[in-house]
Structure formats: C-alpha cells, structure tokens
N, C-alpha and C positions, 0 to 999 in steps of 0.2 A: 337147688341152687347150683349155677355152674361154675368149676374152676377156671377163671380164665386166667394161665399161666404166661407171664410172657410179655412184651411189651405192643402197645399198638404199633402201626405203621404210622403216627404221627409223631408218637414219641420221641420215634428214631430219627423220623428226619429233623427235629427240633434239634438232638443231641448233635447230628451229627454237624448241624449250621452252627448250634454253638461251638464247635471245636473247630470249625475253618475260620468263624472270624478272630478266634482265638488264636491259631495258629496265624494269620495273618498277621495280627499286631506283634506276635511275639516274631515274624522275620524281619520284620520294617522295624523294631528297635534292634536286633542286631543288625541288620545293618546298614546304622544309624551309628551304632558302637563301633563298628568296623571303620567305618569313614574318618572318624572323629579318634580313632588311636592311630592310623593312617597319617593326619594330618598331624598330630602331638609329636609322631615318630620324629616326622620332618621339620617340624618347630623344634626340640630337640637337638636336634642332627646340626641343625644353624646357630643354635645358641650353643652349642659346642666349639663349632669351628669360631664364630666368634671370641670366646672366650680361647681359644688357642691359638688365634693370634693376638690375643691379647697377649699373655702370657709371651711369647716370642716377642714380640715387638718390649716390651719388658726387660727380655734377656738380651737384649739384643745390645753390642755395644757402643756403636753408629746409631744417633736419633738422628735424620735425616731430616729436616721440615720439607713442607710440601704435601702433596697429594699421590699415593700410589694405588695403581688398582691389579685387575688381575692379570696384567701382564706383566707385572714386575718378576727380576728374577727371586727377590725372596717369598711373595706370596706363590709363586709357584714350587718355591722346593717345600714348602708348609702343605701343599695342595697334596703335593707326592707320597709327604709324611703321615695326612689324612685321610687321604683317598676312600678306606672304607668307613669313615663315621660322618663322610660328607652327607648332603641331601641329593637325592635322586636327579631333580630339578635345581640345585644351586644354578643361579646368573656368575654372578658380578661381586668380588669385593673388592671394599674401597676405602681405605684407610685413610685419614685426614691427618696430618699434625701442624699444627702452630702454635707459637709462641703463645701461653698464658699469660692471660691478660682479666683484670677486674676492677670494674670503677676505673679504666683509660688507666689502670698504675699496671705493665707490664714486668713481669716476676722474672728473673732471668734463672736460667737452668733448668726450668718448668714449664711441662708443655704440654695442651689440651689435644688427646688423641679419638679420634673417632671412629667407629669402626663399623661397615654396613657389610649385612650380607642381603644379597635378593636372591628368592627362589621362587618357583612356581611350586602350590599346591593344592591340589582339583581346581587344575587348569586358573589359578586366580593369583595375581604377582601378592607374593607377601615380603617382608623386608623386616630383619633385625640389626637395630643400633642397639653400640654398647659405647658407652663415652669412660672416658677415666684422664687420671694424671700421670705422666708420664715426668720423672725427675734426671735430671742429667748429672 
C-alpha cells in the first residue's frame, strides 16, 4: 500500500477558492461598516450643532421673531464657536421663531422655535429638524 502524504492539487485549489470568496464578503462588509459609521459620524456632527443652537438660542436674552439663517451675525459667531464638531458638508442653518400658537388661542411670552441643519452625505442632501419652546 502506498503513503500518499499530502494534499491533492484539487484540494488546494477548492481551499484556496474558499478563502477568496471568504475573503471577499468579509471586505464588502467592512466596507459597508466603513460607510455607514462615516455617515453616523456626520448625522452626529448635525445633530450636535443643532442641539447647540439650540441651547444658545435658549440663553440668548433677545428672542427675536422671524426667520434667521446662516448669514446672521449670531449663527455665525456659534459657527466660529463650533467649527470643529461641525459636518464636513453642512449647507444651511435656519432657525424659525413665532409666536406659539394652539387651537387659533396664541400664548403670549411663548414661542415655537425651529431649527434645520442640511448637509450632504455620500454625495445625498440630508436635513435635521429639531423643534422646541422657547419662553420669554
């Protein structure tokens, strides 16, 4: 009887096909993971800035009605304050405020504040609102 030690040449090339397509699925889930904490980062980043002007707009001791965006001078000195936890791709913010109002009975002293950020991320506009009450 003969020893045959060792693997055939079919063996091999079975293993080694299993390990490419192995190895294929396992880089297309990273990076699939990559993209997607990529995009969380910048979701993040906007729901931050949102939430710090919120906060300002808050402390702020002038409520101002009306509509401001990003060329106001206080969203710009908040931008300056920000600057590194912005998103890469921020647009446009755009703060709303008027008078609160429910069932036509307007509340005086209280006022419905809105607050939009847009950004692009992989390449696709995306946009966070944040609404709250603002008291005078």
């Amino acid at each position: 009887m003969k020893n045959n030690a060792g693997f055939s040449l079919l063996e091999v090339i079975i293993t080694i096909s299993l390990a490419g397509v192995v190895l294929a699925v396992m880089s297309r889930t990273i990076k699939t993971g990559l993209e997607v904490q990529s995009f969380l980062a910048d979701k993040n980043a906007a729901i931050n800035w949102t939430e710090s002007v919120l906060e300002a707009y808050k402390n702020k001791n002038v409520i101002e009605e009306g509509i401001e965006n990003s060329s106001s001078d206080f969203i710009k000195d908040l931008e300056i304050l920000e600057s590194e936890s912005l998103p890469k791709n921020y647009e446009m913010t755009k703060v709303e405020i008027i008078p609160y109002s429910k069932d036509g009975i307007k509340y005086d002293g209280l006022y419905s504040l809105k607050i939009e950020v847009q950004f692009k991320c992989r390449d696709k506009e995306q946009q966070n609102e944040l609404f709250s009450l603002l008291q005078r």
